[in-house]
N, C-alpha and C positions, 0 to 999 in steps of 0.2 A: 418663378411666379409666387410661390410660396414665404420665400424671406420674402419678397415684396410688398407682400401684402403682410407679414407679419411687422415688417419695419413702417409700415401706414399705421397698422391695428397702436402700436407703443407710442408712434407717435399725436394719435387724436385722444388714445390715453393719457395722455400728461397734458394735452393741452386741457381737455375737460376733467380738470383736477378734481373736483367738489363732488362731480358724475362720478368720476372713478372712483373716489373713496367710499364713497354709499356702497356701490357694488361691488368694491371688494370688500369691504367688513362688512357688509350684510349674509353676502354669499358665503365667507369663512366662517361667521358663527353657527348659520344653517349646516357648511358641512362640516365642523369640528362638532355641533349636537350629533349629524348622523353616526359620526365614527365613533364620536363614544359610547351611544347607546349599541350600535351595531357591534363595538367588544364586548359588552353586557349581555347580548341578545345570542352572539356565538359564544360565548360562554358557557350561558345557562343550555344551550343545546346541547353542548360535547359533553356535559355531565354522561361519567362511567363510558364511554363510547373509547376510552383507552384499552379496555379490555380488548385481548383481541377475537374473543368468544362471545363479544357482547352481542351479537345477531342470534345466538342460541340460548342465551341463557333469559330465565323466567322468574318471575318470585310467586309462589301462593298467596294468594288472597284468602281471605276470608269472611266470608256476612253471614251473619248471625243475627236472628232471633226469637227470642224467647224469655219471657219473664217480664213483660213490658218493658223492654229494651233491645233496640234496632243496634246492632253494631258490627262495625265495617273494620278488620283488623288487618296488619298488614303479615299479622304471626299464623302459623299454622300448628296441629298438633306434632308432638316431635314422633310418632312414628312416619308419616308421612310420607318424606321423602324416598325413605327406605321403601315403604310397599312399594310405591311408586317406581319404584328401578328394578323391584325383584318382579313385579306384577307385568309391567309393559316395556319390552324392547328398546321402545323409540326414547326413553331416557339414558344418555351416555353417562350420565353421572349426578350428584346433588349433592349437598352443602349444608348447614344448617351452623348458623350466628343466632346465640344466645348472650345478649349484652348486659352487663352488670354492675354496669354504672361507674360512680367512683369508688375507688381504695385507695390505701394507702398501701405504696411501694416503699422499697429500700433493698441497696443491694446485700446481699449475708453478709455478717459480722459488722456491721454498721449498726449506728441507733437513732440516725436521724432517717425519719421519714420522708417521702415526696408524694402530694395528692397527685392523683392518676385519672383521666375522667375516661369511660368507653373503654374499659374494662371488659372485651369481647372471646365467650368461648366460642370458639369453631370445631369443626369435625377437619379429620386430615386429609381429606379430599378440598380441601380450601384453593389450593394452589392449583388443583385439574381444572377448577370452574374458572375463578380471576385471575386476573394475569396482575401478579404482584412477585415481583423480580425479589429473588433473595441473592445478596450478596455475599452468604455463609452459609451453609447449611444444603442437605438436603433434601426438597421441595416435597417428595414420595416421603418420607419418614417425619420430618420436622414435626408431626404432631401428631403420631402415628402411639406414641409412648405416652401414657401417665405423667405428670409432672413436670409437661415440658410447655417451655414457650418462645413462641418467635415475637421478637422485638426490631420496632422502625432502625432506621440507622438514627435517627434525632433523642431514640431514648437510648441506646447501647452508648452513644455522645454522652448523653447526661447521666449515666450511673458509671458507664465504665474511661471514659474520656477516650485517650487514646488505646485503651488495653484491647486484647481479642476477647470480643464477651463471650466467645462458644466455651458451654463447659460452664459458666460461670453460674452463680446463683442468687434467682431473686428473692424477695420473701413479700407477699401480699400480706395485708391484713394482718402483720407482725406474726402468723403462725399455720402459712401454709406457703411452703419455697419447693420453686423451679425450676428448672434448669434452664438455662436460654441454649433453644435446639437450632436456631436459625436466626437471622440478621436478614431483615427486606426492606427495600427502598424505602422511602417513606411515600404514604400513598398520595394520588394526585390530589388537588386540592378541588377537583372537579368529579368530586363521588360522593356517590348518595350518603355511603358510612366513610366513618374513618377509625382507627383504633391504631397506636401504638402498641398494645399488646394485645396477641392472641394467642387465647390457653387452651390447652387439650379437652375437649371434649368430654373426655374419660372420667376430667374431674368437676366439670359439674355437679352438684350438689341437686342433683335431680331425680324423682320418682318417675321413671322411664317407663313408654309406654300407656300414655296418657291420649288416647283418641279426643276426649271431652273438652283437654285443656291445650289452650291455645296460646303458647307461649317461646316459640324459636320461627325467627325468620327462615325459611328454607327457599332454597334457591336450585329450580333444573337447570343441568345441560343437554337440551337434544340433539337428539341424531341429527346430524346435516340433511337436509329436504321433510323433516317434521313438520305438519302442519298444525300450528300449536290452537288453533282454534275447534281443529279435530281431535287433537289428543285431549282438549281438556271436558268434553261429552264424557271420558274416563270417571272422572269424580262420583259422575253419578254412581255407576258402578262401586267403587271403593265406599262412599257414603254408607249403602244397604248394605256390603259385604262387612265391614269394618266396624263403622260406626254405629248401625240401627243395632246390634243387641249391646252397646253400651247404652245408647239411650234408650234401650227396655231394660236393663238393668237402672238406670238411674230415674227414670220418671216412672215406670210399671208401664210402659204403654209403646206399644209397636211405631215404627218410624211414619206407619202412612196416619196414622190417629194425633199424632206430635203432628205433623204435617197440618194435616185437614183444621186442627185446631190454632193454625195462623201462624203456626211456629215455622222458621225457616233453620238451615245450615247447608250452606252454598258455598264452593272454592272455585277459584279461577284462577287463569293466569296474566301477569303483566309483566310485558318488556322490561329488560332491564334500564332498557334507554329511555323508557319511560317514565321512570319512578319518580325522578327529581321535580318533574311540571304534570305530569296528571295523577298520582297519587295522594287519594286526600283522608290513606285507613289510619285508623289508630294507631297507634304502638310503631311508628316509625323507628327506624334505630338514630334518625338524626331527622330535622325539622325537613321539610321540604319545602319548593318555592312552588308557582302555581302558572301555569300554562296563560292565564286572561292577562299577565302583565309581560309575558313574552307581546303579545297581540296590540297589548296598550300602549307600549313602548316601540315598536315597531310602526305603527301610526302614527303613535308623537314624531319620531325622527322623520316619515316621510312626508308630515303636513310640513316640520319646520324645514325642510328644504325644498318643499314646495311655495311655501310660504318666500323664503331668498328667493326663486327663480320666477316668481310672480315680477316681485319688485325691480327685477332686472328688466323684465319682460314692459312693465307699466313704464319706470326710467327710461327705457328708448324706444318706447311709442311715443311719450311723452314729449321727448328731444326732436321728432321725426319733422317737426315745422322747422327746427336750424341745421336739422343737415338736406334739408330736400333741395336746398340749391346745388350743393356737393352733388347728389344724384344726377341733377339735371344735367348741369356739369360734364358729370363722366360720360354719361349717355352719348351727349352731343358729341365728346371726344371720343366717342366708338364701342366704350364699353358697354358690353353685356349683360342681360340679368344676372346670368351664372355667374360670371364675374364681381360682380354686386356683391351677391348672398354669397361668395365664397370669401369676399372684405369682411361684409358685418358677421359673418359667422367666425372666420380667423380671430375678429376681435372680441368676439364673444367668449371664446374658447381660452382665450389669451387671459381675458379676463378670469375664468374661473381657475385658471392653473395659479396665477397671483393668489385667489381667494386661495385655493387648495395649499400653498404652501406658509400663507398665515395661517390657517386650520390647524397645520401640524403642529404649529410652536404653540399656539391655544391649547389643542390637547395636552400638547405635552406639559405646560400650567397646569391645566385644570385636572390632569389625573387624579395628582395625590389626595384631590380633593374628594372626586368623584367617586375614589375604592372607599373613602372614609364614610360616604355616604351607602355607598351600594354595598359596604362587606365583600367588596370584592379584592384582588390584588391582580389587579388587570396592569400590563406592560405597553404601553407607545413602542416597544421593539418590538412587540405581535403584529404592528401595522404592515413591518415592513417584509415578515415572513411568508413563503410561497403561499399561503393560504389567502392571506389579505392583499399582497401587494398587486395581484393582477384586476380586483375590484380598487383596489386606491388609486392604479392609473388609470383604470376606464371611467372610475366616478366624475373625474371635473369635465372628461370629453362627453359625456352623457348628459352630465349639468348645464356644459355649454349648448350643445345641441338640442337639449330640450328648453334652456333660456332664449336663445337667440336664433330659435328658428322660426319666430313669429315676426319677431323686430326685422328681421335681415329679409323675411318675404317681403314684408310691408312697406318698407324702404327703396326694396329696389322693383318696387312697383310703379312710383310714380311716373308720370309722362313729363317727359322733360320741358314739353312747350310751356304746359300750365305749369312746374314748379317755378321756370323763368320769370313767367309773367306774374308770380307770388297770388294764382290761383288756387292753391290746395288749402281744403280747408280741414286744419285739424286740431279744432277747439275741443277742449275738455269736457263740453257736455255733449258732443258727439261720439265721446270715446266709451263705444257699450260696453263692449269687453273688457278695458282696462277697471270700470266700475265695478262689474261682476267679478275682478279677481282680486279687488280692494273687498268685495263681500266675502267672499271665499277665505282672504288673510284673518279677517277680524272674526271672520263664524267660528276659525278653528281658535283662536285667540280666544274666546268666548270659552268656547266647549273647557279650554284646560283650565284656564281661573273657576269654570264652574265647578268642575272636577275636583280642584284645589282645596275652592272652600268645602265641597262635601267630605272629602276625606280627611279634614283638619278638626272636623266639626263629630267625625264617626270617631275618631281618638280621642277628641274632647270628651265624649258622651262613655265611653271605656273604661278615661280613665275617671272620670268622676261618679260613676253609676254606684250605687249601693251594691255592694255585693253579696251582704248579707252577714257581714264577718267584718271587726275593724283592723285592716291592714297597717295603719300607721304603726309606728314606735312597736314594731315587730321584729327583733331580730333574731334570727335562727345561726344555732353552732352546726355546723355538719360534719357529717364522719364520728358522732360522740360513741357510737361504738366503737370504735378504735380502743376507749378505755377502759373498756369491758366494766366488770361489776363497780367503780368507781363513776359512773358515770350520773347517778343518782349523788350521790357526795359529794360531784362538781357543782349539779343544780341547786343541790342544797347551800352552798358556798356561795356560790351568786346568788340566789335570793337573798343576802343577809346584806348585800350592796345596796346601802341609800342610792335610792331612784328605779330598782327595779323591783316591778307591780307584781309580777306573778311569772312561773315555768311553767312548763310543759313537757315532756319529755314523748316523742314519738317522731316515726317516721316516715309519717303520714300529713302533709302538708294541703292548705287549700288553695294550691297554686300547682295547673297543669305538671302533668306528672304521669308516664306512662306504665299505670298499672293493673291487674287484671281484674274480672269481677268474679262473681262466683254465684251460687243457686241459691236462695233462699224459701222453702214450703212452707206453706202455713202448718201446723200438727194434725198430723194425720191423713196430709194432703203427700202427692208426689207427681201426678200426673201434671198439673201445670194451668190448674183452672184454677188455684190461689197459690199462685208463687213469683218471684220477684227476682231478677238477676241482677246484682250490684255489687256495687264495690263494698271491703268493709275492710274499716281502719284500726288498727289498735290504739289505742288512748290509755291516758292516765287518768284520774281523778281531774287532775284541774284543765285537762285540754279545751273542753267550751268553754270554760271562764279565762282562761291567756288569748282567746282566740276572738275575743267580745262575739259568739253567736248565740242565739234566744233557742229557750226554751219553747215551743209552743200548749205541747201537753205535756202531762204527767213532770218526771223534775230529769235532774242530770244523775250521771253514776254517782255513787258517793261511802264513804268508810265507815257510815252507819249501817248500812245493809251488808249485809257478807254475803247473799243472795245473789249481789250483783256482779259476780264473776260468770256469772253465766246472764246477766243481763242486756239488752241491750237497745240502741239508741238508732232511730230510724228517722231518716228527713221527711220530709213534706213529701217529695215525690214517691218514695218507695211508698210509705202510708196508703200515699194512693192506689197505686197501682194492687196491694193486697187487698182493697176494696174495703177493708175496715170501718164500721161508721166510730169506732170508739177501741182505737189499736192499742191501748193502754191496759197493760196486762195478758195480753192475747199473746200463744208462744210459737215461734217456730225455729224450723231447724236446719239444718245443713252437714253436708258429708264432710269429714274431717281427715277423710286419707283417699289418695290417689285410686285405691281397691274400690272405692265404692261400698264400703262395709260399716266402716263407724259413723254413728250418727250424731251430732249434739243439739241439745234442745237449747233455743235463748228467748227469753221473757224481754217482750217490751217494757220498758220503764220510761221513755220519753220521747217526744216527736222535738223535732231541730229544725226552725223556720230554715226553708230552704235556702245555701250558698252556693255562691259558683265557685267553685272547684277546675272547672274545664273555662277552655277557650269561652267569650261569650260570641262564636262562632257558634256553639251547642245548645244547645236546652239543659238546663238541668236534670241530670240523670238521678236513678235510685242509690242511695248508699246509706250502709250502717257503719254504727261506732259500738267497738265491746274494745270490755279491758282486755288485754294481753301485754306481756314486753314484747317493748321495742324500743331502743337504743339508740337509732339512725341519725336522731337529730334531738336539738334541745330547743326550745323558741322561747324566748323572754317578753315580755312586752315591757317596756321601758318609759320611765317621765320623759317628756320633751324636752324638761329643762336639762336631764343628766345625759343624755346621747350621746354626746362629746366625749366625756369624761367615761363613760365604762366602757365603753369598746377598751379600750388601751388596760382597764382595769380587769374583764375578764378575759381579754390575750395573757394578763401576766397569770392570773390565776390558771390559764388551760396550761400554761407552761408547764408551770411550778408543780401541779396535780399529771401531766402527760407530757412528759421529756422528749423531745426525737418526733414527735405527731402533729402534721403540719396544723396548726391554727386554721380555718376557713369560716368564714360567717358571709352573711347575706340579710339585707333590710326585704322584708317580703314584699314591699312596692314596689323593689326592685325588679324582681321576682316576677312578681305579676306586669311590669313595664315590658319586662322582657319577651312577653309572649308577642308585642304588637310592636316588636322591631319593622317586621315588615312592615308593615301598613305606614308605618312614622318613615321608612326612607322611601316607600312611593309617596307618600305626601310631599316630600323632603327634594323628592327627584322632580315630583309634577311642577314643585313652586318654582325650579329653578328653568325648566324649560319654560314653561308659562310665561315665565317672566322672560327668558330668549327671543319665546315665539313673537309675543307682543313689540320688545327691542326691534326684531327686526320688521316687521308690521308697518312699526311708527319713522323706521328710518325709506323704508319706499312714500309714506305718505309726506313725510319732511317734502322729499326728493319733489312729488307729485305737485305739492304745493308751493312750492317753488317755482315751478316752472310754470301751474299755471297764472299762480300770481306776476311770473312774467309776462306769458300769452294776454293777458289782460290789462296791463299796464297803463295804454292809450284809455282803455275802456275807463279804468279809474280815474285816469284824470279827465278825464271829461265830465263824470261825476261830480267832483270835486268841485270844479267851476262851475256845475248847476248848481251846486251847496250841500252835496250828497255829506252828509255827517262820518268820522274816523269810525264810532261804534257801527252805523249802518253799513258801511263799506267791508267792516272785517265777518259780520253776518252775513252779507254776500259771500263771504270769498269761503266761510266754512259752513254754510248751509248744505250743500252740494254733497261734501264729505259726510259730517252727521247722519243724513239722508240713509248713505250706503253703510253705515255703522249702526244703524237702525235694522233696516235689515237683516243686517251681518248676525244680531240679537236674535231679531226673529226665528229666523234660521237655526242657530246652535241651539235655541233653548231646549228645543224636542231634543235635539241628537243626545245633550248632556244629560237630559233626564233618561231617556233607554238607557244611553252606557253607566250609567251611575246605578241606575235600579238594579242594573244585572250584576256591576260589583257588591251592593249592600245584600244581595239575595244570600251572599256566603256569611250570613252574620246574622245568627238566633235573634239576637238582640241588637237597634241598630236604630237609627233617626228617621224622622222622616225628611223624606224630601219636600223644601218649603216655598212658597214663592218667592219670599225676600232675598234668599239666594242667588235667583236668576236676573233680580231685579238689584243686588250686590253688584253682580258680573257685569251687567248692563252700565249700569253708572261706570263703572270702572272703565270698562270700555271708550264709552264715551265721555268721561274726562282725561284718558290718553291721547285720545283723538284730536280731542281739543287743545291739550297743551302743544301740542304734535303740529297742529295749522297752526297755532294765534302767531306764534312768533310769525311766519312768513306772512300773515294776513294782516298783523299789525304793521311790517315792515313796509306793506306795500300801502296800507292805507294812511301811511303817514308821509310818503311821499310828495314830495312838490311836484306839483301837477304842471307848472312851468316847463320842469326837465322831461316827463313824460309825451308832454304834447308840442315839443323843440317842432322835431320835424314833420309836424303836419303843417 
């Protein structure tokens, strides 16, 4: 019975060739979106879930405040971990990553360099917590010794090729070498961190023992049946024991009076399997992605193959006036309803397995494109592995059965006498439901073009907002400590290059950047009713003049004052928050050693209109500038017209002055471009679905119009001979449509503006949402619409009305 009906189902498939092509590339593209976003969507879920201890292990948090500044970090202090294990049981062990950015590597006795980014010390309990396979070495000892480090297999490849790199020696920062103790896979590409090398603990260049300062990721393993929302009520405890007599050593004031006085310092704990989509603290050791576009994305894929299995659904209601004789037909010849719905559903089903295996060669197109966009390196051989392959067979039987189990009831409904006698009546403006789900296709088609332009429009406003600092013709050297005390007599060397304006030498950038703050009192003060927690940068003389930022009061540092070594430079925000009416002049101070013992006093000398610095996700926070060295980096600002021309001139110069030291530079647009990757490939991902969802949208409404321009055909020429006009006839035939596209507007407008509100909510600074927008979306809409009917309304209204009305 079954080949029977599948050898019917192929054969009314090919004879309704035009039906059948709608339906299957409408239905392929719906499910080649699902599958793609669905390896997107199980992606970003399995982040770190390779571990095979990932059910126990935790990360400390951290919130903090104090100083007029709210801050949420993702580090804790580095004794921490350790009370924590000596103090309570239920911890089997802990961890702590301390990352240190980029160096310069190179193996011993060599003199060329290799930049290195994620430069991470670990403690030797690394390999008890994560599960990171080493393929030489040790796992208990690897990092158990001083000066030792374990290396990816992709970097032991590139320093040591095919040689055994155990035993062998690295050398960081040209004057601190390693030994490589271990050799381990390289890590998955679905974790929170990543590092190629990881160095011994021991040699951290760290004041240990720091409760105040918050500065190493630490990570628990508990005890199997730990209740980590019980264990973590602990803090409290640790907090008073530990913490409150540093903070009565460091403010003079007992923890519950810090308290009562607004101040907070709270730790918790968060899954590891969570960190990647709901962690949103500071000092991440790598960016995170965010939980609301797992949600966003997971609705896009189920509207746009809702959206396919509408049009299927509307396509064979549609058709239901030329096969109701075929029904009557079988009836008469004995067949059954069951029978019936087990025909239209076979060819329903039939259908979507065609659509499903045009899906697969789509995907497999559109990957390369798609990782290009999403930064992913997602595989078409993941579809077919035990994970995905028993959802890839059940999705087109699910598709079918939820496309074709309306068509196949409706069908094998009718009463055979009235289909005979061409009694059934199933004109197009009787068809309620099929209108409602032409409303339903075009609401959500609405909602993503709306979506679209706000989020094109949040990046627009990003990237052109003032930020207070001129980012153009900014280019930054990095790693210029590499060349230790020469790195001033580099600057100096390129300053002397026609077309470049001004240096700067620090390593302290106004482009997001994970680094700590610190305490600032006013004199005299310590308790925390005039003091101020910010960041402070070291600078040169000419750092606000290379960086174009304004003075607002008082002037900048400068080599007329010698006073101004202990001077210092404070923004708008911090100003504030000391409550100063006139901070010019006025001095204060801060601890200068981990003991909590030496003090240093700094005199205000200027206020700095405030710049963004952070995400413009943030507010502007407090931060000062005093002189100190700092080497980290050099930043030029450059004519427009010489851009071209010096990059290649101060490559040859960094050579010729630092042999062996890889070259690296960076345009700070860049820079700052880079921080709204995301936001630019959800944009980047919405326009392209948006623009699917609508494709497939317009190809059911083709279909619809079509057919009812067929249904109607007599009707038309009968017009026609009354003198019914081509313009007035093709406004009949798309009024009807419009109508439900109207609607469709009404409908999405709201839904677009809640979902959009609650994405810009994550963004200090951000656009509003405007009417012309919704009223953008709308035209758009309904000029798809319309191009989408004219053809089949034109076709039919220019018909001769002779051939229409033959047979009456």
């Amino acid at each position: 019975m079954f080949l029977n009906y599948l050898k019917i189902a192929w054969r009314t498939l090919r004879k309704q060739q035009g039906f059948t092509f709608i339906n299957i590339f409408g239905l392929a593209v719906g499910l080649a979106c699902c599958m793609l976003i669905m390896l997107y969507v199980l992606d970003e879920l399995s982040f770190d879930r390779y571990n095979a201890k990932a059910d126990r292990i935790y990360r400390i948090q951290s919130d903090i405040k104090f100083g007029g500044n709210d801050m949420h970090f993702a580090v804790s202090p580095d004794p921490m971990g350790e009370t924590l294990k000596k103090d309570y049981p239920q911890v089997e062990q802990f961890v702590r990553l301390h990352q240190r950015g980029t160096w310069s590597v190179k193996r011993a006795g060599e003199t060329t360099n290799l930049r290195e980014d994620n430069i991470t010390f670990a403690d030797s309990t690394l390999f008890d917590v994560f599960t990171l396979p080493l393929v030489s070495g040790d796992p208990k000892r690897a990092l158990a010794e001083p000066n030792t480090v374990v290396i990816s297999e992709s970097a032991a490849k590139r320093y040591f090729g095919n040689q055994n790199p155990m035993g062998q020696a690295l050398v960081f920062d040209n004057n601190r070498t390693f030994k490589v103790s271990g050799v381990m896979r390289d890590m998955p590409q679905n974790s929170h961190f990543h590092s190629d090398f990881f160095l011994s603990m021991l040699n951290d260049d760290y004041q240990w023992g720091q409760w105040l300062s918050h500065n190493h990721h630490t990570y628990l393993l508990l005890k199997p049946g730990t209740n980590p929302t019980a264990f973590a009520r602990n803090f409290d405890t640790v907090v008073k024991k530990y913490i409150g007599p540093k903070v009565m050593q460091f403010t003079g004031s007992s923890l519950e009076k810090f308290s009562k006085a607004g101040n907070q310092l709270s730790y918790w704990l968060i899954p590891l399997t969570d960190i990647h989509l709901h962690s949103k603290q500071q000092i991440e050791l790598a960016p995170n992605s965010d939980s609301q576009y797992i949600y966003i994305f997971s609705a896009v894929a189920l509207f746009i193959l809702l959206i396919a299995c509408i049009n299927f659904m509307n396509l064979s209601t549609a058709r239901s006036a030329n096969r109701a004789k075929e029904v009557g037909v079988r009836k008469v010849m004995g067949s059954e309803r069951q029978q019936l719905i087990g025909q239209f559903m076979t060819e329903s089903i039939l259908t979507t397995v065609l659509a499903m295996l045009l899906a697969l060669v789509i995907v497999a197109i559109a990957l390369p494109g798609f990782n290009k966009i999403s930064a992913k390196s997602l595989s078409s051989a993941q579809l077919v592995s035990s994970h995905y392959l028993p959802f890839l067979i059940a999705l087109p039987i699910l598709v079918g059965l939820l496309a074709g189990s309306y068509p196949a009831i409706l069908l094998s409904s009718f009463k055979p006498i009235s289909v005979l006698k061409g009694r059934i009546n199933v004109s197009f403006k009787s068809a309620g439901l099929r209108s409602g789900l032409v409303v339903f296709q075009f609401a959500m088609s609405v909602v993503l073009i709306v979506g679209t332009i706000i989020v094109y429009r949040q990046i627009t406003y990003i990237q052109t907002k003032n930020l207070g600092f001129s980012r153009e013709q900014l280019l930054t050297i990095n790693n210029t400590y590499s060349i230790g005390n020469q790195a001033e007599t580099f600057k100096q060397e390129i300053l002397r290059l026609p077309g470049v304006v001004s240096g700067s030498t620090s390593g302290f950038l106004p482009t997001p950047s994970e680094r700590t703050d610190c305490a600032f009192f006013a004199e005299g003060q310590s308790d925390g009713n005039k003091s101020v927690h910010m960041q402070a940068w070291s600078i040169d003389y000419d750092y606000v003049k290379t960086m174009g930022m304004q003075i607002v009061q008082g002037r900048n540092l400068s080599k007329a004052f010698g006073s101004d070594s202990s001077g210092i430079i404070l923004n708008e925000t911090a100003a504030r928050t000391l409550g100063y009416s006139n901070p010019i002049g006025k001095r204060i101070w801060r601890f200068e050693d981990a003991q909590l013992q030496v003090r240093k006093l700094y005199t205000i000398v200027g206020i700095v209109k405030n710049f963004h610095f952070e995400s413009l996700r943030r507010n502007i926070g407090a931060l000062s500038m005093i002189l100190q060295p700092n080497s980290g980096a050099i930043t030029f600002r450059l004519s427009s017209a010489h851009i071209t021309d010096l990059v290649p001139q101060i490559e040859a110069k960094w050579k010729q002055m630092a042999p062996g030291q890889p070259f690296s530079y960076q345009f700070m647009d860049d820079s700052f471009d880079e921080m709204y990757r995301a936001e630019q490939r959800v944009g980047t991902i919405a326009l392209t679905f948006a623009a699917l969802a609508i494709l497939i949208a317009c190809l059911g409404l083709f279909g619809l119009a079509a057919f009812m321009a067929e249904q109607r055909t007599k009707e038309i020429g009968v017009r026609k001979v009354l003198g019914a006009s081509v313009p007035s006839i093709i406004g009949l035939l798309s009024k009807d449509f419009l109508k439900l596209v109207l609607i469709a507007i009404l409908i999405a407008s709201p839904i677009a503006w809640y979902a959009m509100s609650r994405w810009l909510n994550d963004f200090a600074y951000k656009i509003d949402i405007e009417w012309w927008m919704f009223a953008l979306a709308g035209l758009l809409a309904v000029g798809i619409a319309l191009l989408t009917v004219s053809f089949q309304s034109v076709k039919a209204a220019l018909m001769n009305p002779v051939k229409s009305l033959r047979s009456e």
